[in-house]
MIRODREN-637581 format. One record per residue: x, y, z of N, C-alpha, C, O in turn. Coordinates in steps of 0.2 Angstrom, whole numbers, padded with zeros to 4 digits, always signed. Example, Ala and Ser with C-alpha at 12.3 -4.5 7.8 and 13.67 -1.06 7.14 Angstrom:
MIRODREN-637581
+0066-0028+0039+0062-0022+0039+0066-0016+0039+0071-0017+0042 +0064-0011+0035+0068-0005+0036+0064+0000+0039+0067+0006+0040 
end
This chain:
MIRODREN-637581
+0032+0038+0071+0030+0033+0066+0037+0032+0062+0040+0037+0062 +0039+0027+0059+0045+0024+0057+0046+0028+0050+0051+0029+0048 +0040+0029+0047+0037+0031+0041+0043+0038+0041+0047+0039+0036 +0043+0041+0046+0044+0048+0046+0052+0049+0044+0055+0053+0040 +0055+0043+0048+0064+0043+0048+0064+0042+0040+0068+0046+0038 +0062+0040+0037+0063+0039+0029+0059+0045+0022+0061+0047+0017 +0054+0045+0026+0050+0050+0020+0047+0056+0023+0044+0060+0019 +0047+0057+0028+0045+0063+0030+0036+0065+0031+0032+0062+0028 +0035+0072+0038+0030+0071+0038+0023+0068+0030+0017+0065+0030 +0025+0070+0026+0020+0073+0019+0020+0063+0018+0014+0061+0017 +0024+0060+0018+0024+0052+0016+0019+0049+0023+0014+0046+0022 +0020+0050+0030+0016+0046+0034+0008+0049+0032+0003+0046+0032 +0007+0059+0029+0000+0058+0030-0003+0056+0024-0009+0054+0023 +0001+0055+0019+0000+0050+0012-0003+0042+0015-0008+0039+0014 +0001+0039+0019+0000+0035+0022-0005+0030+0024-0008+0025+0021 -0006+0036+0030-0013+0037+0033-0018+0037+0029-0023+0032+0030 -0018+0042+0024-0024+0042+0021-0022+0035+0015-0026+0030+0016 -0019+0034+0011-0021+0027+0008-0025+0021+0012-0029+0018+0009 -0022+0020+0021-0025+0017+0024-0034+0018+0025-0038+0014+0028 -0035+0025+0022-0043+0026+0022-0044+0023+0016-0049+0020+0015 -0040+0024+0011-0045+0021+0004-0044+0014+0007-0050+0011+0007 -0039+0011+0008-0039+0003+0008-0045+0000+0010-0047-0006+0009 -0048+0006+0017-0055+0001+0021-0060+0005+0021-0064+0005+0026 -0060+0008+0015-0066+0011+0012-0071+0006+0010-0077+0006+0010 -0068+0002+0008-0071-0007+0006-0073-0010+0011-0074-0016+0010 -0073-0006+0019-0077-0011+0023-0083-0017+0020-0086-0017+0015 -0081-0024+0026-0087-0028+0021-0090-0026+0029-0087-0025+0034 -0095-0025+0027-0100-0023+0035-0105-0028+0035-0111-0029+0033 -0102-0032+0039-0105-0038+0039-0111-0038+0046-0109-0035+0051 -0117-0042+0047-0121-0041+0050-0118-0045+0055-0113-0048+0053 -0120-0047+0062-0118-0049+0068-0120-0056+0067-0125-0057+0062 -0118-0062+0070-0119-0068+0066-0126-0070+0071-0129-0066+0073 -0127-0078+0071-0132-0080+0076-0130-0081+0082-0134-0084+0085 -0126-0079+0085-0124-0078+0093-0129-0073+0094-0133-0072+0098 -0128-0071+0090-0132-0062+0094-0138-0060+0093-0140-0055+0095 -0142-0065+0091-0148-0065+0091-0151-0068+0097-0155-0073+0095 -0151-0067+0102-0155-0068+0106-0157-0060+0110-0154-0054+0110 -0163-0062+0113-0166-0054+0117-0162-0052+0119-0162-0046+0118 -0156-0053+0123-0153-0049+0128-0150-0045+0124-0150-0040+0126 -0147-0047+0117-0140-0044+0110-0145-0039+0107-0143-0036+0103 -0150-0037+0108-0153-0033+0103-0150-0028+0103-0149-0025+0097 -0149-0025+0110-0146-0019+0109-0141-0020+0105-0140-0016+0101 -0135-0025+0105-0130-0025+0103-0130-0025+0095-0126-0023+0092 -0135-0027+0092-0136-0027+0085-0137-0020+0082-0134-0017+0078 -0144-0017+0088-0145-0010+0087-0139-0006+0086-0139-0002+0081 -0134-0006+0091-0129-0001+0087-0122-0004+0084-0117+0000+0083 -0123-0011+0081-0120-0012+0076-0123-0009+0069-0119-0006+0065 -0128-0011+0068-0131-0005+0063-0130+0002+0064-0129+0006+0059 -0129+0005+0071-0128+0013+0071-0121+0012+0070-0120+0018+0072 -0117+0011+0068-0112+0012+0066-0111+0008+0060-0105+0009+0057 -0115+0004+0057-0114+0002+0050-0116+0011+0046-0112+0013+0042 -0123+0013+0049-0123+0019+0045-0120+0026+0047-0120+0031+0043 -0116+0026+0053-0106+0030+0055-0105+0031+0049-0106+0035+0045 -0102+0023+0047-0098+0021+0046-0099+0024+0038-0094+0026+0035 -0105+0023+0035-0106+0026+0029-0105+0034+0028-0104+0038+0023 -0106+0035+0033-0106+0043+0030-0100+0046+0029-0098+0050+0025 -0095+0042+0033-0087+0044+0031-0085+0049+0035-0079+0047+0038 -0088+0054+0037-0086+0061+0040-0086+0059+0048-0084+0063+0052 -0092+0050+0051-0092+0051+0056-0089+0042+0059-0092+0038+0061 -0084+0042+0058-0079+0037+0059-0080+0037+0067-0082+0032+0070 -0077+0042+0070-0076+0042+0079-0084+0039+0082-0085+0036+0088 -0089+0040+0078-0096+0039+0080-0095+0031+0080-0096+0027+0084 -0095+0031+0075-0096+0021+0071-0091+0019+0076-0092+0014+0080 -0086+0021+0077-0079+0017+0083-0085+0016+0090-0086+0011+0093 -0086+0022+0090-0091+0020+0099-0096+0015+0095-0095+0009+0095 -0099+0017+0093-0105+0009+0091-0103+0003+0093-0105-0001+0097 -0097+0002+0087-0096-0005+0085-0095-0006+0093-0098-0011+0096 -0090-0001+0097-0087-0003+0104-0092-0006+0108-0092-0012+0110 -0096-0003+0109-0102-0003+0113-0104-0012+0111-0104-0017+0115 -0107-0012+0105-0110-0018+0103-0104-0023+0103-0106-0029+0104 -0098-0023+0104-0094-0031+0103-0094-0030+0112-0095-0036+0115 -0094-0024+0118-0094-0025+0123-0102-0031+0126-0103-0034+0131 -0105-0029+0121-0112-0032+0122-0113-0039+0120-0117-0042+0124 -0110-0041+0115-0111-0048+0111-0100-0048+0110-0097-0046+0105 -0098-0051+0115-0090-0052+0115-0090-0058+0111-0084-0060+0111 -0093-0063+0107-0091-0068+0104-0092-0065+0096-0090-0068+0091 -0096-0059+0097-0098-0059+0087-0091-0055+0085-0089-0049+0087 -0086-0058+0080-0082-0055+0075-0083-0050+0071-0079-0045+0070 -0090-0050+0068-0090-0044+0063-0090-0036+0069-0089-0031+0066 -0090-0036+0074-0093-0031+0078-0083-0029+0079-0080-0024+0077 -0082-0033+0081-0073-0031+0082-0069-0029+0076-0064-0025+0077 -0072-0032+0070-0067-0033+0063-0068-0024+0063-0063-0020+0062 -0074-0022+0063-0078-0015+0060-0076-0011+0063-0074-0006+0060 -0074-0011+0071-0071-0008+0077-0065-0007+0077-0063-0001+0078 -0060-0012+0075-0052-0011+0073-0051-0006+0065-0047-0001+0064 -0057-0008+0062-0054-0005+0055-0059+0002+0054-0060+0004+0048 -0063+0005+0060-0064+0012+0060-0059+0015+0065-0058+0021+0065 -0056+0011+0068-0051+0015+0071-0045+0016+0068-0040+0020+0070 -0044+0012+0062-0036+0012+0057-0039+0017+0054-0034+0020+0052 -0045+0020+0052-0045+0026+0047-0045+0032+0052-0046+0037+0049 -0045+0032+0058-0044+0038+0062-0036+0039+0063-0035+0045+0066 -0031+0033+0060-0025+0035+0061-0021+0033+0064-0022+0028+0067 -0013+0037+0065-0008+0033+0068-0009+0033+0075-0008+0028+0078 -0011+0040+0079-0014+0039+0087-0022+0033+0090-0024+0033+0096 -0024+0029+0085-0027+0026+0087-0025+0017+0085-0029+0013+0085 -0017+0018+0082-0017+0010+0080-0018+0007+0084-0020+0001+0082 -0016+0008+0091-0015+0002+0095-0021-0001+0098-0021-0007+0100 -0024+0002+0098-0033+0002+0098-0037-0006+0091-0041-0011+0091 -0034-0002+0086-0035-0005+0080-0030-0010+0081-0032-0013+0076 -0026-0013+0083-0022-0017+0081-0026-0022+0088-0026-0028+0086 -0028-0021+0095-0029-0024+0099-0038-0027+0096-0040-0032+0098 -0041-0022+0093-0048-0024+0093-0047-0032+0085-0050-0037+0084 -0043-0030+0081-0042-0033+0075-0040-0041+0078-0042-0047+0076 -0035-0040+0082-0031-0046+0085-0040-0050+0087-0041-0054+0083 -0042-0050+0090-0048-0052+0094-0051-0055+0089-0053-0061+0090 -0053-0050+0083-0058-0050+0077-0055-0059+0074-0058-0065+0074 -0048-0057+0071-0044-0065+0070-0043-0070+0074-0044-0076+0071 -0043-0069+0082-0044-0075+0085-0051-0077+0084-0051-0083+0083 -0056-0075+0084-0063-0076+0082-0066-0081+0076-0071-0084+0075 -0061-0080+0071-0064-0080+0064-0055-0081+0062-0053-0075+0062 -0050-0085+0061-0044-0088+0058-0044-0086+0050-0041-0084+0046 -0051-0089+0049-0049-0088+0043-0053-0083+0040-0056-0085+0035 -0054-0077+0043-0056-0070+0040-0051-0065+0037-0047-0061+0041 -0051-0066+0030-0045-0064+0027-0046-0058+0027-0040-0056+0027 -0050-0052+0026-0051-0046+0027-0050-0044+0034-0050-0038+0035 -0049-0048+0039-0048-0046+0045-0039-0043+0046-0035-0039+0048 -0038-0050+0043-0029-0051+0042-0027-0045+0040-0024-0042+0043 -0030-0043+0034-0027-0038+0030-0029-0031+0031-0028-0026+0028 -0033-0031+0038-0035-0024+0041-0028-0024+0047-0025-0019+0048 -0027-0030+0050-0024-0030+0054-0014-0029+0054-0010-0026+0058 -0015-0032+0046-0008-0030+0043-0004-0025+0044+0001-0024+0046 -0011-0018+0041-0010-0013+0040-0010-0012+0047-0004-0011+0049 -0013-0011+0051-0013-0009+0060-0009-0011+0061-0006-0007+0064 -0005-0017+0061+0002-0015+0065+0007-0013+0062+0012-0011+0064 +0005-0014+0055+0011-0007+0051+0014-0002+0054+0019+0000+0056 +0006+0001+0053+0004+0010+0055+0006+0012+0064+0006+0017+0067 +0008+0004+0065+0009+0005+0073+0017+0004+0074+0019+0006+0079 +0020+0001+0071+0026+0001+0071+0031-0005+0071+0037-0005+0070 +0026-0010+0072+0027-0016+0074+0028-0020+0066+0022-0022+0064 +0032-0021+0064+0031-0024+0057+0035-0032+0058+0034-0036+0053 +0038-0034+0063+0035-0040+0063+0030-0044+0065+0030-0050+0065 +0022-0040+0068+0018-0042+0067+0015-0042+0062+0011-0046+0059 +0016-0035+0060+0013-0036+0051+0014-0039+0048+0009-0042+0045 +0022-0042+0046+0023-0048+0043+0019-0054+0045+0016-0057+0041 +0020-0056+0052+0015-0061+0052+0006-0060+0052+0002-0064+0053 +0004-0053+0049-0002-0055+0049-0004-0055+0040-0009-0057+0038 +0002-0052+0036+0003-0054+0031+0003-0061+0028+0000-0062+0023 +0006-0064+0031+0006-0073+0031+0002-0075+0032+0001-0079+0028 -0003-0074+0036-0008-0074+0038-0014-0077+0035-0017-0082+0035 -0013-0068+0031-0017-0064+0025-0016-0069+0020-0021-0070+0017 -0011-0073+0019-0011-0076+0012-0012-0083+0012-0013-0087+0008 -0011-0084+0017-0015-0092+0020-0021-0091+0018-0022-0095+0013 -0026-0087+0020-0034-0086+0021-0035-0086+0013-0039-0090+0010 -0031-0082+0010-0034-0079+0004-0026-0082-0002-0021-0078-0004 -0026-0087-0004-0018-0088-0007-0019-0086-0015-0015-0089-0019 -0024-0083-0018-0025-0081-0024-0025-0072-0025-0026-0069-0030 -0025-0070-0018-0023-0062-0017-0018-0061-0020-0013-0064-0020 -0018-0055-0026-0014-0053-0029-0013-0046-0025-0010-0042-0029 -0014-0043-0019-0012-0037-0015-0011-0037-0010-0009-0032-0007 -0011-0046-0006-0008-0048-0001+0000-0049-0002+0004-0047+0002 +0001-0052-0008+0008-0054-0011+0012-0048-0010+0017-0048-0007 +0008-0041-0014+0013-0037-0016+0012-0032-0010+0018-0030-0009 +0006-0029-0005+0009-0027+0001+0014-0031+0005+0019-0027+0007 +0014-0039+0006+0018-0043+0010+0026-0040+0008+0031-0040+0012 +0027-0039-0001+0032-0041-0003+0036-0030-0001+0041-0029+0000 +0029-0025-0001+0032-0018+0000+0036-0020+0008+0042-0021+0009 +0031-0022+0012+0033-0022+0018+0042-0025+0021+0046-0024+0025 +0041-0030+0015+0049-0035+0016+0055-0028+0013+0060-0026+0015 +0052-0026+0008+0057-0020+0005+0056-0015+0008+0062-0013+0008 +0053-0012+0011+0054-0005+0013+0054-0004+0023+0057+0000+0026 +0052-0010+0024+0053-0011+0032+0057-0013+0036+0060-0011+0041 +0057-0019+0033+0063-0024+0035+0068-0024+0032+0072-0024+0037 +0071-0023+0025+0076-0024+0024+0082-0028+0024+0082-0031+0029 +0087-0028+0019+0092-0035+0019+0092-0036+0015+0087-0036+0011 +0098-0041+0013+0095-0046+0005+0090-0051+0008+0085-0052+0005 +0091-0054+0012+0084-0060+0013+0080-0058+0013+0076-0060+0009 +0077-0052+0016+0070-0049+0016+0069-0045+0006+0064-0043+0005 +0073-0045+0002+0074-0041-0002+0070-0047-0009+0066-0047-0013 +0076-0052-0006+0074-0058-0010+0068-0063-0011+0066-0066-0016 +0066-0063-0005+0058-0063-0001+0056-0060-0005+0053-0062-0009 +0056-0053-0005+0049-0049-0009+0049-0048-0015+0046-0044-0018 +0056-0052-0018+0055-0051-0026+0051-0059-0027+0048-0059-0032 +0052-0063-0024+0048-0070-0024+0039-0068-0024+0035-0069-0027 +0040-0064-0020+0032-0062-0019+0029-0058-0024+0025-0060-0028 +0033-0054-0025+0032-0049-0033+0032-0053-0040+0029-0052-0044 +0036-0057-0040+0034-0064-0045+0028-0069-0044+0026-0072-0048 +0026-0070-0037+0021-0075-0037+0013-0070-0038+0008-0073-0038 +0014-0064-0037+0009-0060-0037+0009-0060-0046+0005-0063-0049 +0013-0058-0049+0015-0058-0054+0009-0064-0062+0006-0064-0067 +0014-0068-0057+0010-0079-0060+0004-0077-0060+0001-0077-0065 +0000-0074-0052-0007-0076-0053-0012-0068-0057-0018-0067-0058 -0007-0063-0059-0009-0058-0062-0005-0055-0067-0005-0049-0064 -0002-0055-0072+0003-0054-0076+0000-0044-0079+0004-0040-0082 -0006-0043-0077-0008-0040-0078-0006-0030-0073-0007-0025-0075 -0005-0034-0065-0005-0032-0061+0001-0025-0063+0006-0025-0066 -0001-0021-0062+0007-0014-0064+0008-0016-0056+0010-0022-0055 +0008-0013-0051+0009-0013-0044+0015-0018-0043+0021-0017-0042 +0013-0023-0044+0016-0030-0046+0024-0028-0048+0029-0028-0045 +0022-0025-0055+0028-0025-0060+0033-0018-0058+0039-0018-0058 +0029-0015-0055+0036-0008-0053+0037-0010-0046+0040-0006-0043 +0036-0014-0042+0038-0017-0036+0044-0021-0036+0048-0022-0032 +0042-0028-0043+0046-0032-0045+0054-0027-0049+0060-0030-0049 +0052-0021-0050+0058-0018-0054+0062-0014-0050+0068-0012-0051 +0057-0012-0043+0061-0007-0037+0066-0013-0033+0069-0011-0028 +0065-0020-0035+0068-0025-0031+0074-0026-0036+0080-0026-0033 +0072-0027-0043+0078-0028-0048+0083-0022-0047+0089-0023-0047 +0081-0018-0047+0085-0010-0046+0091-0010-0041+0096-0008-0042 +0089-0013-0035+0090-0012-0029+0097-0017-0026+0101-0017-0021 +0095-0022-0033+0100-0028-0032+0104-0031-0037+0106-0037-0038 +0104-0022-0043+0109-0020-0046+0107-0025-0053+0112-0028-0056 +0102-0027-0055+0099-0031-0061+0096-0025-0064+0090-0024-0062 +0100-0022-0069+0096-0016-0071+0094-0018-0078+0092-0013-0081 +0095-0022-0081+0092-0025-0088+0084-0026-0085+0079-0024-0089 +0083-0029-0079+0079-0033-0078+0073-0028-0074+0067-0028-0076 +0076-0023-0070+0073-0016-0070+0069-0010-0073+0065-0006-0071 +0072-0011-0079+0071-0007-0084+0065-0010-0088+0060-0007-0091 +0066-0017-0089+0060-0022-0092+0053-0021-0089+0048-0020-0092 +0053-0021-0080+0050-0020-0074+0047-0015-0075+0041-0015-0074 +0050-0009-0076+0048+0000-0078+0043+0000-0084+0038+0002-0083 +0045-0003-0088+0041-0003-0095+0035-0005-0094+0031+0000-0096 +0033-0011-0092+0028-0014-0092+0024-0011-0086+0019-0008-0088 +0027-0010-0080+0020-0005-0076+0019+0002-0076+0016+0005-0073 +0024+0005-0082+0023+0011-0087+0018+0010-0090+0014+0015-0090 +0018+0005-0094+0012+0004-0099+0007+0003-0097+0003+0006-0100 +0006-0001-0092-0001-0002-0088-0002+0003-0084-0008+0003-0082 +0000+0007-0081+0001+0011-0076+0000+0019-0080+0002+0024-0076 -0001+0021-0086+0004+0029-0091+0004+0033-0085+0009+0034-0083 -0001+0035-0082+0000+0040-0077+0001+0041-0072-0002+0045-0068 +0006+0037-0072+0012+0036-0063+0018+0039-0067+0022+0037-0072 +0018+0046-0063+0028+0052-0063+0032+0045-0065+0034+0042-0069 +0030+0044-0057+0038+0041-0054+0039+0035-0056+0045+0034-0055 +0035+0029-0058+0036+0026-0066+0040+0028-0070+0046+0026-0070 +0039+0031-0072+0043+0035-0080+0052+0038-0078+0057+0038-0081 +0049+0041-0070+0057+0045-0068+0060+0038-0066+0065+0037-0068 +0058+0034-0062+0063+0028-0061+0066+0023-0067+0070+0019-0066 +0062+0023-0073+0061+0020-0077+0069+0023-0081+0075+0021-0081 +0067+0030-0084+0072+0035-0085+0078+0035-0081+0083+0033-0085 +0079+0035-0075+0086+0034-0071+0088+0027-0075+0090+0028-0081 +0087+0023-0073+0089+0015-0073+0091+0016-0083+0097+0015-0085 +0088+0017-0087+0089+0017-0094+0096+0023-0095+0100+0023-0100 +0096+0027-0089+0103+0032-0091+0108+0028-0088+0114+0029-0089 +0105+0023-0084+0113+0019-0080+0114+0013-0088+0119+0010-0089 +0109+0013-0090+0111+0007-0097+0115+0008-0101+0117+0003-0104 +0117+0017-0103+0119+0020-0107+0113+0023-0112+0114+0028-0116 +0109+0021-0112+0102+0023-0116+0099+0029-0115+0093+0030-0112 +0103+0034-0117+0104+0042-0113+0096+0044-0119+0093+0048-0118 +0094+0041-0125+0089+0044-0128+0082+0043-0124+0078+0046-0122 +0084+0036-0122+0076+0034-0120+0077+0036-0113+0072+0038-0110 +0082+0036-0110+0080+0039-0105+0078+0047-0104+0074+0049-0099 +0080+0050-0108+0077+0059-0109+0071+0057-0111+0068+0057-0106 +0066+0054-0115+0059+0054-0115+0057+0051-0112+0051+0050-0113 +0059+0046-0106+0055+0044-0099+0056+0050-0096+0050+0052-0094 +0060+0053-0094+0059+0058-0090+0057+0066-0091+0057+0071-0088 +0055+0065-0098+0053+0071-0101+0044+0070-0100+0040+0074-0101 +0043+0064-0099+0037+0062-0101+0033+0060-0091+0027+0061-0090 +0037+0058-0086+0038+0059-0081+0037+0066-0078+0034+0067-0073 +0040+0072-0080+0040+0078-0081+0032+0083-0083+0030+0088-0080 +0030+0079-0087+0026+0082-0091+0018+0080-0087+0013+0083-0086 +0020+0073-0084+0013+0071-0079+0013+0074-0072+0009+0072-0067 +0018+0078-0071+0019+0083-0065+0023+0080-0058+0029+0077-0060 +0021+0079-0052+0026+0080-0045+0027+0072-0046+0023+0069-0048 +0035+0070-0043+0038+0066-0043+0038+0063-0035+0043+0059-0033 +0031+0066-0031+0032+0065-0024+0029+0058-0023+0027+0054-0028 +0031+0056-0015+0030+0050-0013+0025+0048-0015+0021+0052-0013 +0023+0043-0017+0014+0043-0018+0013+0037-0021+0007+0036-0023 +0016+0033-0021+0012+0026-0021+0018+0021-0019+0024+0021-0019 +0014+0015-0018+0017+0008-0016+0022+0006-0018+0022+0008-0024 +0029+0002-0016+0034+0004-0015+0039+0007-0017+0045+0005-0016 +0038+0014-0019+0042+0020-0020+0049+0021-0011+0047+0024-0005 +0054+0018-0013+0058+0018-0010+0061+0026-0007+0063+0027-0001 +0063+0029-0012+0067+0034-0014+0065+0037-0020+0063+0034-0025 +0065+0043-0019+0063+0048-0026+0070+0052-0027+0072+0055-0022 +0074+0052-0033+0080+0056-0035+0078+0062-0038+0074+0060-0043 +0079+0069-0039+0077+0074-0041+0082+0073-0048+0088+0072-0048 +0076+0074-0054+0079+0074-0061+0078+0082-0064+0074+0082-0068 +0081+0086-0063+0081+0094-0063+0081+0095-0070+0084+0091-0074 +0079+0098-0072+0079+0102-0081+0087+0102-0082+0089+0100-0088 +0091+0104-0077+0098+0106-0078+0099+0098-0080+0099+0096-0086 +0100+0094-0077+0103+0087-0079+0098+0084-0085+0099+0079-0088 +0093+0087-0086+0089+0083-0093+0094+0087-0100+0096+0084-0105 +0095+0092-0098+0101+0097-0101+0106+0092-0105+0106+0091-0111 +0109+0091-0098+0115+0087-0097+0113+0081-0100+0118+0079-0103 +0109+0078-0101+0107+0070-0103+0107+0072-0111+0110+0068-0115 +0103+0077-0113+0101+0078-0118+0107+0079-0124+0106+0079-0130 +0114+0081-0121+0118+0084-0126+0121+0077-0125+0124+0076-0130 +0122+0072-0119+0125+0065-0121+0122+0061-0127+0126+0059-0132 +0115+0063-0126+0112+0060-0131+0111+0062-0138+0109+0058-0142 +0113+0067-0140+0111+0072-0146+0107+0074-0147+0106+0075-0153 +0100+0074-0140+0091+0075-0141+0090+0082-0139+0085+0083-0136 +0095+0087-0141+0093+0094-0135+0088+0097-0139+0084+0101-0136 +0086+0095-0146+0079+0098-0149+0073+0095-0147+0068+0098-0147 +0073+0088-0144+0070+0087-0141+0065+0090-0136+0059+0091-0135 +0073+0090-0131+0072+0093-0125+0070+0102-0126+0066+0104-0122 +0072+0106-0133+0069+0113-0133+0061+0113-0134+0056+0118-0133 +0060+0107-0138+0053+0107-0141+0048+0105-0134+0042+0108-0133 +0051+0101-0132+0047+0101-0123+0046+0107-0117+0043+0106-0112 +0053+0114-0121+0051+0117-0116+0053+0118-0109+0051+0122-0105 +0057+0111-0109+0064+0112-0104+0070+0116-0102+0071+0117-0096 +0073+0119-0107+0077+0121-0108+0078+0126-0110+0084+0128-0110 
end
């Protein structure tokens, strides 16, 4: 996995499992009217048996055989494939291509099934192919052009996959159009600021840091990327209580969407920042030093 060359095992199994929260929200939709006739019975029957897999959680392998069984049984019903691809994306990176071949099917069936798009995104993510992600991203925001997690997944993928200034610039467009339809969005706002960062606008970054600081208080790596970017400003005070404050909500590990890079902010450089700034009473009251 691509994940690995960059962040290491601990970031692909962070990964992994976000892709279980993501489709934890299965929509478990019932088999449409093709499949009602006598012969599909069975094929309903064990789409039901893996709608209730599917809920237990612990039996994911089970609900994948169901769904299989049933789309093998009624090959025109979408929701049997959609459910199929996206029990097999929560089993992982050894069954994406499973997931990524049953989802493809799910979309040809149903174009404009936006949950399908966005199961399928991530399955060729997780698979390694990110310019089908990207296209299933475009996709995704055709179906659905009011997605404010289409924009800003489409927009991580352009920054951390593809890369480049056009792909950079691309995903700060997205992170501002995500931005327009939710001003509210933090994800939005520190994705918009890991873009500003990246392409040396640190006034504009640090504004970016604040605001999904604010919406966000208890995200580290918030406050520690926030703190960097304010010590490159010369803002050596505010940056020691971003990162004092960073510090104080614990590990600064990979852990959420677009975290490109994590820079280690050590006590010994809060030290160091601290005497730049004249804050080391600060820094002693915190227990730092």
């Amino acid at each position: 996995l691509a994940r690995a060359l960059f962040f290491g095992r601990r970031f692909v199994a962070m990964h992994v499992a976000a892709v279980a929260v993501v489709l934890a929200l299965l929509l478990q939709e019932p088999l449409n009217s093709r499949c009602a006739k006598p012969a599909l019975k069975e094929a309903q029957a064990l789409f039901t048996q893996g709608v209730q897999f599917a809920a237990v959680g612990s039996r994911t392998e089970e609900a994948a055989v169901a769904f299989a069984r049933a789309a093998a049984l009624a090959p025109s019903a979408m929701p049997a494939y959609y459910n199929l691809g996206a029990e097999l994306l929560r089993l992982g990176v050894g069954r994406a291509a499973e997931s990524v071949s049953a989802l493809r099917r799910a979309t040809a069936l149903d174009p404009s099934a936006a949950h399908a798009w966005s199961a399928l995104a991530s399955a060729e993510e997780l698979a390694g192919d990110f310019g089908a992600a990207r296209a299933a991203y475009i996709a995704f925001e055709r179906a659905a052009p009011q997605d404010v997690a289409a924009k800003v997944r489409h927009g991580i993928l352009l920054e951390r996959r593809v890369g480049g200034p056009a792909a950079l610039a691309e995903a700060g467009r997205l992170f501002e159009a995500a931005l327009a339809l939710d001003p509210m969005d933090g994800d939005a706002w520190y994705n918009a600021a890991v873009i500003a960062e990246k392409t040396s606008r640190a006034k504009d970054a640090a504004k970016g840091y604040a605001e999904a600081a604010r919406l966000q208080p208890a995200r580290a790596d918030i406050f520690h990327r926030h703190g960097l970017v304010l010590g490159r400003l010369g803002r050596a005070n505010e940056a020691l209580v971003a990162h004092v404050r960073a510090m104080r909500l614990g590990s600064l590990g990979e852990s959420t969407p677009g975290l490109a890079a994590i820079e280690a902010f050590t006590p010994s450089r809060l030290v160091a920042a601290a005497h730049q700034g004249g804050a080391l009473g600060m820094l002693r009251r915190c227990r730092l030093a």
